[in-house]
ZADO-1210 file (C-alpha; in nm, 4 decimals, padded with zeros to 6 digits):
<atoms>
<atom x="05.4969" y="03.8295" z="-05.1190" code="UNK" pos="1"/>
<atom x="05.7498" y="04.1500" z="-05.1608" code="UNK" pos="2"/>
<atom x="06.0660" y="04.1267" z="-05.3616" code="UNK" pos="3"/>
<atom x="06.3141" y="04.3949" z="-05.3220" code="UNK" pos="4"/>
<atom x="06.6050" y="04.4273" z="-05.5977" code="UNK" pos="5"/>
<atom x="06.9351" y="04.6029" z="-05.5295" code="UNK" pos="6"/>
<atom x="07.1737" y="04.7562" z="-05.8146" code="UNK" pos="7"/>
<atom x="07.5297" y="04.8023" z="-05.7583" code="UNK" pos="8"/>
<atom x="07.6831" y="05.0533" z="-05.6011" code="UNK" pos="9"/>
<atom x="07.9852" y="05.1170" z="-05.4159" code="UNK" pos="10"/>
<atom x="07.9117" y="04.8797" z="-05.1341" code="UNK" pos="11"/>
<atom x="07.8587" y="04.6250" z="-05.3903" code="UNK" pos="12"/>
<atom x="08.1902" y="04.6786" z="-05.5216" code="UNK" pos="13"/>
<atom x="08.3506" y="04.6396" z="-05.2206" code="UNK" pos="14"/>
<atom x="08.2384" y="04.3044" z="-05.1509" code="UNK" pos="15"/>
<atom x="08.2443" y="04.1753" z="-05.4886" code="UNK" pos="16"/>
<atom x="08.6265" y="04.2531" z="-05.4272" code="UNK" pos="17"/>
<atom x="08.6245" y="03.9374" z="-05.1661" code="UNK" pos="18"/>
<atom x="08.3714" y="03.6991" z="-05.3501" code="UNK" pos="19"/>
<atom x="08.4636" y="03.4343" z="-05.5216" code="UNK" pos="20"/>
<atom x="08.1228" y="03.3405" z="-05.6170" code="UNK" pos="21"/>
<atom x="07.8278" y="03.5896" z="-05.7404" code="UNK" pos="22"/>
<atom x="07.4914" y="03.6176" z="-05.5549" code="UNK" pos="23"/>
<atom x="07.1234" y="03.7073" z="-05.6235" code="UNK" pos="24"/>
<atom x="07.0607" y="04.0375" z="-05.5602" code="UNK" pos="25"/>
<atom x="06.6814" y="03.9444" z="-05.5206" code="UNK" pos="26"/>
<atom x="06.5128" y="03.9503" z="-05.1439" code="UNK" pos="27"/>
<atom x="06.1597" y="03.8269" z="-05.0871" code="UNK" pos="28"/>
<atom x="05.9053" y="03.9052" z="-04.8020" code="UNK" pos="29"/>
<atom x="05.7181" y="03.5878" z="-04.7258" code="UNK" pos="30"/>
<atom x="05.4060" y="03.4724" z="-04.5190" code="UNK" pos="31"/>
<atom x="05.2879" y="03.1786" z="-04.4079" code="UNK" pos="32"/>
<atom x="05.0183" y="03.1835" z="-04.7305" code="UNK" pos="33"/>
<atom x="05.3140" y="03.1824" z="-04.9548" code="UNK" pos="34"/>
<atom x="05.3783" y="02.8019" z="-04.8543" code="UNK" pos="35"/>
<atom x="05.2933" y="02.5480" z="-05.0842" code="UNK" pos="36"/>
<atom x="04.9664" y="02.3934" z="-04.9619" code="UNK" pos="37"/>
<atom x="05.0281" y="02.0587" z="-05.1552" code="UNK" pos="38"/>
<atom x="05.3370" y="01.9466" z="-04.9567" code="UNK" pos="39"/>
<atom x="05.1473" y="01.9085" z="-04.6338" code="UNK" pos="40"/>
<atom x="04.9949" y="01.5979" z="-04.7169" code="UNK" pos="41"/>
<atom x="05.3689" y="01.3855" z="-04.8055" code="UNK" pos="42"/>
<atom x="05.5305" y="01.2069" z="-04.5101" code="UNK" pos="43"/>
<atom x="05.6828" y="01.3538" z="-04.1798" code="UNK" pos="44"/>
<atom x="05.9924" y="01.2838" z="-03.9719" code="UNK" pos="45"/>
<atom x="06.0326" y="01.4398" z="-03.6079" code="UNK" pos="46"/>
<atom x="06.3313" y="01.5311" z="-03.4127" code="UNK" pos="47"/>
<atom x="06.2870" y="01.4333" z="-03.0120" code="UNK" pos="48"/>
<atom x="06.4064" y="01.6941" z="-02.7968" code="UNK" pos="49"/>
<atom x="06.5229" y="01.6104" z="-02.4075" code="UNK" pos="50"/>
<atom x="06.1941" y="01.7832" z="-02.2608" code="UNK" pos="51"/>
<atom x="06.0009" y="01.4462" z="-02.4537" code="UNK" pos="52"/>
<atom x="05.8525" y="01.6832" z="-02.6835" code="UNK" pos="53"/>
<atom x="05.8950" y="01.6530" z="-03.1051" code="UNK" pos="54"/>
<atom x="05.9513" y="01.8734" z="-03.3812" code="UNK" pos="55"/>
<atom x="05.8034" y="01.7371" z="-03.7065" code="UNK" pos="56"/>
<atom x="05.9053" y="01.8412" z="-04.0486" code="UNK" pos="57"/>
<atom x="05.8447" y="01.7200" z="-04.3915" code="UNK" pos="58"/>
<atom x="06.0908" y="01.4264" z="-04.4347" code="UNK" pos="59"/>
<atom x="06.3900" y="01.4856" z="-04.7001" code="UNK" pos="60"/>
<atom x="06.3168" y="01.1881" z="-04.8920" code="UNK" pos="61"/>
<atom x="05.9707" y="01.2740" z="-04.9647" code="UNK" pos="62"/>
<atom x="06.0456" y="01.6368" z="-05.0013" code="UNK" pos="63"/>
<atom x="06.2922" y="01.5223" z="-05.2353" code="UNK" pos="64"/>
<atom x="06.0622" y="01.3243" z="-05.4622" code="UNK" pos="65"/>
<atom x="05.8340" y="01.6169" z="-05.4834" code="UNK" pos="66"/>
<atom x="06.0705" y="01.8779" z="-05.5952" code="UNK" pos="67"/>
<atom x="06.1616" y="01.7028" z="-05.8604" code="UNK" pos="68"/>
<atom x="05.8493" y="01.6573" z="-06.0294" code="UNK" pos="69"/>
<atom x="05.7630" y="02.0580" z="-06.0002" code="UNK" pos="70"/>
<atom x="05.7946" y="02.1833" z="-06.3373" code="UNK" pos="71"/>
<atom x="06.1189" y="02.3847" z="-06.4406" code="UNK" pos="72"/>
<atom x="05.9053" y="02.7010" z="-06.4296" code="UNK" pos="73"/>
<atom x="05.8054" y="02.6483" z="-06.0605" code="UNK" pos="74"/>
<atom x="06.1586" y="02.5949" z="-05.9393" code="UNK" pos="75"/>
<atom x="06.4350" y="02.8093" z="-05.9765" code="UNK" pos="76"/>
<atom x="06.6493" y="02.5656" z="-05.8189" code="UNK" pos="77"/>
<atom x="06.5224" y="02.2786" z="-06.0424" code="UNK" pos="78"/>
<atom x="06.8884" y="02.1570" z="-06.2080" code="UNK" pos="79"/>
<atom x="07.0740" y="02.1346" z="-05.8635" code="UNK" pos="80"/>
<atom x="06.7819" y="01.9318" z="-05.7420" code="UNK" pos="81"/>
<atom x="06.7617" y="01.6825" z="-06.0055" code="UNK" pos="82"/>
<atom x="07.1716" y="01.6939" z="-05.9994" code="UNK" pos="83"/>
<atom x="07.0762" y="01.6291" z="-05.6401" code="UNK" pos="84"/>
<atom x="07.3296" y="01.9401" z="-05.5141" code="UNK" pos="85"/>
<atom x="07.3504" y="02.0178" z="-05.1583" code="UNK" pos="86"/>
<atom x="07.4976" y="02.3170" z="-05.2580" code="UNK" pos="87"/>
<atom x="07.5939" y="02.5235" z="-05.5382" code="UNK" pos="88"/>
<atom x="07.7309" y="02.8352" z="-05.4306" code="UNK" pos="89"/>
<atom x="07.5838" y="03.1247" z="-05.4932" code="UNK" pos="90"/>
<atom x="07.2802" y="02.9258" z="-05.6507" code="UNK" pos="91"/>
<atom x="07.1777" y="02.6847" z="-05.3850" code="UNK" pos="92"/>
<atom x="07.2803" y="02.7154" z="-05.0172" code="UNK" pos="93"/>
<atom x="07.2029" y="02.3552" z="-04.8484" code="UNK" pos="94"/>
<atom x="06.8628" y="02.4668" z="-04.7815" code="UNK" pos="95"/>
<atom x="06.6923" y="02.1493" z="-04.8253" code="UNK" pos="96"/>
<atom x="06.8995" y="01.9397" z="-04.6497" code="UNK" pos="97"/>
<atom x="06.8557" y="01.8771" z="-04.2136" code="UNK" pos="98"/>
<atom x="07.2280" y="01.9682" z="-04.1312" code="UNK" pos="99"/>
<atom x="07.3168" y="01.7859" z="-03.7826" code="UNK" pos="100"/>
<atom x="07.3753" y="02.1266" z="-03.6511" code="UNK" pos="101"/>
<atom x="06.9973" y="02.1974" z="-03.6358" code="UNK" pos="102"/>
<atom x="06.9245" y="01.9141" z="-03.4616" code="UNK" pos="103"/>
<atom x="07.2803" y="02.0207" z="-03.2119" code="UNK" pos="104"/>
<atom x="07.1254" y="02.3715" z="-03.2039" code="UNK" pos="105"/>
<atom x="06.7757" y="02.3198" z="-03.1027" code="UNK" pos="106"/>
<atom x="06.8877" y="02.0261" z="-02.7948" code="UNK" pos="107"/>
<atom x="07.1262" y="02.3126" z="-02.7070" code="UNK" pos="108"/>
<atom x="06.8424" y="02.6067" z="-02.6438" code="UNK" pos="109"/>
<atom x="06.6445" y="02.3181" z="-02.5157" code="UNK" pos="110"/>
<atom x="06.8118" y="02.2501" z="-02.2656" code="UNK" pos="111"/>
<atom x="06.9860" y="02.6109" z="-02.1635" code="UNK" pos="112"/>
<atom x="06.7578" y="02.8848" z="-02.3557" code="UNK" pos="113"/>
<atom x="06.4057" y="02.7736" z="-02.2942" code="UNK" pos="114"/>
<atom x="06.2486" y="02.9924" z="-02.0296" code="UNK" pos="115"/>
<atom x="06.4343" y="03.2883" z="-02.1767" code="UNK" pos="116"/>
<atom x="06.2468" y="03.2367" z="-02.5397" code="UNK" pos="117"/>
<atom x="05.9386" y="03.3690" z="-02.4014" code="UNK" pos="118"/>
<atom x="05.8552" y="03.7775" z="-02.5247" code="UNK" pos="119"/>
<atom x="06.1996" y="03.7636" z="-02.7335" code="UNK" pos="120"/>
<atom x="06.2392" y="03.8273" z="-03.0598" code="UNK" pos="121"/>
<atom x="06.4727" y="03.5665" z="-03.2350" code="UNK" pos="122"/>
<atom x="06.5971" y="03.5063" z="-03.6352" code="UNK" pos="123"/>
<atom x="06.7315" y="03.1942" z="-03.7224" code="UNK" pos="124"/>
<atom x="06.9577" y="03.2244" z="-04.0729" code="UNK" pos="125"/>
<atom x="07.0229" y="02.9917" z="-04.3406" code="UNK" pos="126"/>
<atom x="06.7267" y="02.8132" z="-04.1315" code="UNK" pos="127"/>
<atom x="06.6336" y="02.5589" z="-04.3863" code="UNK" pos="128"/>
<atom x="06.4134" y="02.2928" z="-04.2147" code="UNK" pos="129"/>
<atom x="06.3435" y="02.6020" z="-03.9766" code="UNK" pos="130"/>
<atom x="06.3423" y="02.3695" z="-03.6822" code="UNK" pos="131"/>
<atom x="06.5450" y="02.6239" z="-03.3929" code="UNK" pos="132"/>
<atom x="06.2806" y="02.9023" z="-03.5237" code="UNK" pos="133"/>
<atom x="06.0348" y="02.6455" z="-03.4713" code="UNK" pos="134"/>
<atom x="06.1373" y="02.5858" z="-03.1113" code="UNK" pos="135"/>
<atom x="06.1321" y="02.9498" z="-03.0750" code="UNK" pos="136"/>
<atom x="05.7812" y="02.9550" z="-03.1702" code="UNK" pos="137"/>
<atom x="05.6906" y="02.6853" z="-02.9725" code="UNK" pos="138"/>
<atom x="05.8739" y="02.8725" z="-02.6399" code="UNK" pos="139"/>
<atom x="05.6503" y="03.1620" z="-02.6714" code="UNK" pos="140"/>
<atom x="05.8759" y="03.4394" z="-02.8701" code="UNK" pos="141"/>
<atom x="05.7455" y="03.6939" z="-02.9807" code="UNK" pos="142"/>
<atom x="05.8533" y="03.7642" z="-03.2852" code="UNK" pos="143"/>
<atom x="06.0527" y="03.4871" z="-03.5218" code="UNK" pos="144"/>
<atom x="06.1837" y="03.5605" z="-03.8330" code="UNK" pos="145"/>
<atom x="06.3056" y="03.2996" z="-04.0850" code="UNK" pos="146"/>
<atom x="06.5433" y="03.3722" z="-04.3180" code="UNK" pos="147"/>
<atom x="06.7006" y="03.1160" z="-04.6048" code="UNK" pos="148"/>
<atom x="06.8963" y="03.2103" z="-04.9688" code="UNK" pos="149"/>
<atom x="06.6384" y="03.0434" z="-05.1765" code="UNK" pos="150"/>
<atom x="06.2756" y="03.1464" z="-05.1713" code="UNK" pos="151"/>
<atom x="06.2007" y="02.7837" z="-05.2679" code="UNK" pos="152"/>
<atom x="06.3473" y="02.6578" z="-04.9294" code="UNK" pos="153"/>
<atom x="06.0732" y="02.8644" z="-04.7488" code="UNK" pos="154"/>
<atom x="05.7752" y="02.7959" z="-04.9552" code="UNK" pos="155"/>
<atom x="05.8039" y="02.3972" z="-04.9897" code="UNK" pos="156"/>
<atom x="05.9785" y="02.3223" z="-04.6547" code="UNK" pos="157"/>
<atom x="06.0298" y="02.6396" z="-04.3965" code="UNK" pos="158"/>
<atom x="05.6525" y="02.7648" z="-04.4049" code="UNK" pos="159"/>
<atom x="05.5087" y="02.3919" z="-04.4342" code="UNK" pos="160"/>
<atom x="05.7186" y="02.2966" z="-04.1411" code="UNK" pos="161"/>
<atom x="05.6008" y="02.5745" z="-03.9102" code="UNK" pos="162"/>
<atom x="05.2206" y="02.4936" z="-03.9925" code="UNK" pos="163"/>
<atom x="05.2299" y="02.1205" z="-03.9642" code="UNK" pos="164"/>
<atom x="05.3915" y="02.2275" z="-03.5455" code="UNK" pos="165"/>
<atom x="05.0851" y="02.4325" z="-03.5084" code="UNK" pos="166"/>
<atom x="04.9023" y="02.1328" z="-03.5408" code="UNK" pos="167"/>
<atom x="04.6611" y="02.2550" z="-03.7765" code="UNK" pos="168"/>
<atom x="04.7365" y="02.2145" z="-04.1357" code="UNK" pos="169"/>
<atom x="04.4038" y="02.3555" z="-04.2376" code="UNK" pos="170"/>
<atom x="04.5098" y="02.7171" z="-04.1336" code="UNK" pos="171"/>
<atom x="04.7523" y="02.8796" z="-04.2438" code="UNK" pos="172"/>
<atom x="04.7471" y="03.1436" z="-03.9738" code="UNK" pos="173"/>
<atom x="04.7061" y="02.8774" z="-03.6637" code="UNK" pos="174"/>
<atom x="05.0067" y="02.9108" z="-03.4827" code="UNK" pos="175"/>
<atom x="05.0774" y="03.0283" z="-03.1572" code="UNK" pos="176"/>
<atom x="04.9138" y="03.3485" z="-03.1771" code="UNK" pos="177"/>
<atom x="05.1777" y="03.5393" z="-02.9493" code="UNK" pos="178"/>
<atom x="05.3886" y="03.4615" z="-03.2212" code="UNK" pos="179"/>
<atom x="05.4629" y="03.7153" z="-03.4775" code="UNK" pos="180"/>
<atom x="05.6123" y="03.5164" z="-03.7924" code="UNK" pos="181"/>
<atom x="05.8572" y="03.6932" z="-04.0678" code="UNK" pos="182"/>
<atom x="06.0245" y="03.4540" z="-04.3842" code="UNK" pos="183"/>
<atom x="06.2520" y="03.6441" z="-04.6016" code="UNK" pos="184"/>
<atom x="06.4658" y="03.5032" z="-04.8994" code="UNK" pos="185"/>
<atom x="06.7944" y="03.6316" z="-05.0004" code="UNK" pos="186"/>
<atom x="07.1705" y="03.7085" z="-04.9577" code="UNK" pos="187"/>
<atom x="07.2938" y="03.7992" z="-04.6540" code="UNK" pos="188"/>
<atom x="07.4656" y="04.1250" z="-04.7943" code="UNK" pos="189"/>
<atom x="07.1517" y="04.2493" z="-04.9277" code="UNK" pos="190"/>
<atom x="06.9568" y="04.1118" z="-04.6502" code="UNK" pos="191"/>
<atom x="07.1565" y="04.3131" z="-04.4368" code="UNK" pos="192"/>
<atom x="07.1416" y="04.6614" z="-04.6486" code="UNK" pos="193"/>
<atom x="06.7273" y="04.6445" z="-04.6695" code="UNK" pos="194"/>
<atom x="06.7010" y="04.5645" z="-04.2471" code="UNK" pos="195"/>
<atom x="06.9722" y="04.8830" z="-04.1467" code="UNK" pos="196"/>
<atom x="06.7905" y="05.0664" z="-04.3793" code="UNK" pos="197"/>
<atom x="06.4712" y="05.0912" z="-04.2895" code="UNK" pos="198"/>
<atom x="06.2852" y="05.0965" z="-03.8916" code="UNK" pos="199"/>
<atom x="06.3807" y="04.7399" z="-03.8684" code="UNK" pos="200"/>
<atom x="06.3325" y="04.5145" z="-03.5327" code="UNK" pos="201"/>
<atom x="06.6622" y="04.4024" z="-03.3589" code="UNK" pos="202"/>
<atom x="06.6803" y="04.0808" z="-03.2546" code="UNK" pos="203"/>
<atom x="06.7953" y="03.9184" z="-02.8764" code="UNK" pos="204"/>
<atom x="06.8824" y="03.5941" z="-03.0093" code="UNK" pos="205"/>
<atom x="06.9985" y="03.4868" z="-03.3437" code="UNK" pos="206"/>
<atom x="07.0657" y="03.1222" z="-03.4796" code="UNK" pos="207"/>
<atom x="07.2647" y="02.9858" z="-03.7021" code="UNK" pos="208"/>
<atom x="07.3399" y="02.5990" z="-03.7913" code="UNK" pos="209"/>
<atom x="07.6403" y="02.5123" z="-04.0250" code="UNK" pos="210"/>
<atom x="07.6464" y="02.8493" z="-04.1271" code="UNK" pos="211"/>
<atom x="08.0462" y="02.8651" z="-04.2043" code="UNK" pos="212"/>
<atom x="08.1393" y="02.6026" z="-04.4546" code="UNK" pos="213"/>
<atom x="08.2936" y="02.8318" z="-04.7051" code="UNK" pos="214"/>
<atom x="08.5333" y="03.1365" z="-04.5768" code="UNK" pos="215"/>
<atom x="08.4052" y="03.4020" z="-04.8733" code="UNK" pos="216"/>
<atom x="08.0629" y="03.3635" z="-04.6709" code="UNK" pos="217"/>
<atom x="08.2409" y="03.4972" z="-04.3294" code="UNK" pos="218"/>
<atom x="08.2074" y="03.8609" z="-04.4166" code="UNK" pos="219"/>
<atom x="07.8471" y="03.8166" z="-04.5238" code="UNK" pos="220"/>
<atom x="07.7492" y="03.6523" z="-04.2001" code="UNK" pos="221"/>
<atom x="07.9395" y="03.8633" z="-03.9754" code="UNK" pos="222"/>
<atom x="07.7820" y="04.1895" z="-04.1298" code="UNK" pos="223"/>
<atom x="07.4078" y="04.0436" z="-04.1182" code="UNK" pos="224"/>
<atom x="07.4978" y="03.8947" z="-03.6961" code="UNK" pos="225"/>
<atom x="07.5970" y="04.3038" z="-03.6798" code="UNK" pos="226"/>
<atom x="07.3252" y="04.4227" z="-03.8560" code="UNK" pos="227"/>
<atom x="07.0183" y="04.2638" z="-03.6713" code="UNK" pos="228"/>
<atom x="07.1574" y="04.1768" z="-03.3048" code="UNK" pos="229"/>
<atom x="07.0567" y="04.4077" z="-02.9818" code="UNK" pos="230"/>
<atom x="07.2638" y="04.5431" z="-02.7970" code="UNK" pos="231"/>
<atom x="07.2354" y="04.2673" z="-02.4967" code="UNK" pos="232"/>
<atom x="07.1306" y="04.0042" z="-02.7664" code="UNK" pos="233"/>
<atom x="07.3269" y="03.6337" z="-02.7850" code="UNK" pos="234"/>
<atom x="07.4353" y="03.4641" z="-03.0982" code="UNK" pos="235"/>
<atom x="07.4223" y="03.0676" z="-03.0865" code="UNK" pos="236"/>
<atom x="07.5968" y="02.9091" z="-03.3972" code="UNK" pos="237"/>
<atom x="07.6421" y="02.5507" z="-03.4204" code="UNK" pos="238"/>
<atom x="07.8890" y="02.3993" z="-03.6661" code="UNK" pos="239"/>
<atom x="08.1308" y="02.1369" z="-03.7091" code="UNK" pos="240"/>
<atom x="08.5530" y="02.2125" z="-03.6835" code="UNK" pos="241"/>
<atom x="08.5812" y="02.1924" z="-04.0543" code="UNK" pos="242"/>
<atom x="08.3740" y="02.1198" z="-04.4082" code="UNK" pos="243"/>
<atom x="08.4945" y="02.0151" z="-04.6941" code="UNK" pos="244"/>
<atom x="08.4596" y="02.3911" z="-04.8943" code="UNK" pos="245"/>
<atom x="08.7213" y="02.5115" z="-04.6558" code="UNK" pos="246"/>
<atom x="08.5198" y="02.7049" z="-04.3934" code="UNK" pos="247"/>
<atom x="08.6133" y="02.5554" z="-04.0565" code="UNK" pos="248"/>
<atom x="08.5764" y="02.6653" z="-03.6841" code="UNK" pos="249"/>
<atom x="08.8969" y="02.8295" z="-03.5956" code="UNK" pos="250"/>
<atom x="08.8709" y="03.0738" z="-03.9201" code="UNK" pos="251"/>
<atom x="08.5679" y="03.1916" z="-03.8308" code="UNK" pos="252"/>
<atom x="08.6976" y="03.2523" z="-03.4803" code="UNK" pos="253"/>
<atom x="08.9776" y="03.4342" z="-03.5568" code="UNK" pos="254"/>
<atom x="08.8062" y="03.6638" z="-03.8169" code="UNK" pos="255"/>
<atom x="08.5118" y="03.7615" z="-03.5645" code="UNK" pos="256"/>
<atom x="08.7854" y="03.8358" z="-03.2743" code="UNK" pos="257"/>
<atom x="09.0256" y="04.0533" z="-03.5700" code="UNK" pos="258"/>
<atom x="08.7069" y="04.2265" z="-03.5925" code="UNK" pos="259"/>
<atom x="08.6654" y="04.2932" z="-03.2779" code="UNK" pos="260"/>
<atom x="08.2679" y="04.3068" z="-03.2509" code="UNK" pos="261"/>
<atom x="08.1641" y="04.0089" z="-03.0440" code="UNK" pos="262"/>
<atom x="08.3315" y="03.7973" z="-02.8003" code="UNK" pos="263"/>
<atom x="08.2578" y="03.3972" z="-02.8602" code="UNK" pos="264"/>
<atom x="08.2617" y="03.1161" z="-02.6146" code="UNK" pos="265"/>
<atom x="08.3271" y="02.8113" z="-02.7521" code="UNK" pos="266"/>
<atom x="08.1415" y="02.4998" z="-02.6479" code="UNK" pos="267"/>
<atom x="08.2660" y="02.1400" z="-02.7619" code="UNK" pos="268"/>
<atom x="07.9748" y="01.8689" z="-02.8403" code="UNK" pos="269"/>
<atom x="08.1271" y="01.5750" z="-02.9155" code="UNK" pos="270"/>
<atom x="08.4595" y="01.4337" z="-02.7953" code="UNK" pos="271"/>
<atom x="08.4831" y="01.1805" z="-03.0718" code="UNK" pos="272"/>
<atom x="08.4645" y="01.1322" z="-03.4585" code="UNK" pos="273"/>
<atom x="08.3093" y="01.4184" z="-03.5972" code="UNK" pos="274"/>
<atom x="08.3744" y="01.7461" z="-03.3886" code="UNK" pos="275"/>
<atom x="08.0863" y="01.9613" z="-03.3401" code="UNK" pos="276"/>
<atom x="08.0502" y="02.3115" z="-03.1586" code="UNK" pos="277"/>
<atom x="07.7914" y="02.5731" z="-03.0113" code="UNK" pos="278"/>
<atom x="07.9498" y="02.9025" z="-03.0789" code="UNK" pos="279"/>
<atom x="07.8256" y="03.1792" z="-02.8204" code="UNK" pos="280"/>
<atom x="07.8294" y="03.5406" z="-02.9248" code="UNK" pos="281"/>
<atom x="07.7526" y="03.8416" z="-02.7960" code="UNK" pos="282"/>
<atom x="07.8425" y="04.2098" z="-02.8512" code="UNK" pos="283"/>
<atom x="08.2064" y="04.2935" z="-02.7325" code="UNK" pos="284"/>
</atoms>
């Protein structure tokens, strides 16, 4: 494990400007030994995709129970899990819960993105359960990084979730071995200064589930799609119209088009109850 720290400086300033809440300035390189070993033994869940294969992960309930019995000192996160928070901004990002937009997001690529997996690279953020990265894998990319706000996220459910699809959990290095696997931890901001700083890879496809429930999170996002797409690369973002923190579909359209970087297609999921979208981008 790496951890890179940032101080502030001007760029900091600048942002802190349009935040209304105050993020970790901590990032973390992961690997796949970083995972906690233990949590591959509690209970699994799958989600069926249309091809009749499944995508297993560790189920939230049992996830749940074992997060809450890690020490204090092994869990950063450990007062909004016992206060059972989805999120707390700025703390804890809704990394440990299965957002219906991962489940939206990996039927979509399923069924439309598939064949083109193979040889890409692709980075799924705020990935959480990690299951569109895991479909990735599974699709034969080439490289996959994971990316998530809390390191905890990736170590008890990310990193466990892509060795229990390898379908060995006895090695933590079987996986499909065309596969080159990143997992870093952090905000996006800093996230984004570290990868356009250094030789970083650029990425063809990038995804993103539920991504866009708060507004003060639109810069962020928008600077690390800019940041890490190709040139010819596709952004597929899945979210709902609205959420409850304010962030809602037609925000986030109209501040990527004032920008002026990508151009988004809009495609509608459901036609009743609870609206739900695939947002296509790519580079304008």
């Amino acid at each position: 494990m790496f951890e890179f720290k940032f101080y502030a400086n001007s760029d900091d300033k600048e942002f802190k400007r349009h935040d209304t809440v105050t993020y970790s300035n901590l990032v973390q390189s992961l690997t796949l030994s970083d995972g906690y070993r233990d949590v591959l033994g509690l209970g699994t869940d799958f989600h069926a995709i249309a091809n009749g294969s499944k995508l297993w992960y560790i189920a939230e309930s049992v996830l749940d129970d074992y997060l809450r019995k890690l020490p204090k000192s092994e869990l950063n996160v450990f007062d909004a899990v016992h206060a059972r928070e989805d999120v707390k901004p700025g703390f804890i990002e809704g990394g440990f819960t299965l957002w219906d937009g991962s489940k939206d997001l990996v039927d979509y690529i399923s069924k439309y993105f598939s064949e083109r997996m193979c040889g890409k690279n692709v980075l799924e953020v705020g990935c959480g359960c990690g299951l569109p990265g895991i479909f990735a894998i599974k699709a034969g990319a080439r490289l996959v990084r994971f990316q998530d706000y809390n390191s905890e996220v990736l170590k008890c459910w990310t990193i466990p979730n892509v060795i229990i699809n390898s379908g060995s959990q006895n090695d933590a290095d079987s996986h499909n071995e065309h596969t080159q696997l990143e997992f870093y931890s952090g905000d996006w901001f800093h996230l984004s200064k570290l990868w356009q700083s250094s030789a970083n890879v650029k990425f063809d496809y990038i995804f993103a589930s539920e991504t866009i429930y708060r507004t003060d999170l639109y810069e962020r996002l928008h600077n690390i799609l800019e940041t890490s797409l190709c040139q010819s690369g596709i952004v597929l973002l899945a979210c709902k119209a609205s959420y409850g923190p304010g962030g809602n579909i037609f925000d986030w359209l109209t501040y990527v088009e004032n920008l002026g970087v990508f151009q988004t297609t809009t495609f509608k999921l459901t036609t009743s109850g609870v609206m739900r979208y695939i947002v296509k981008m790519i580079r304008a």
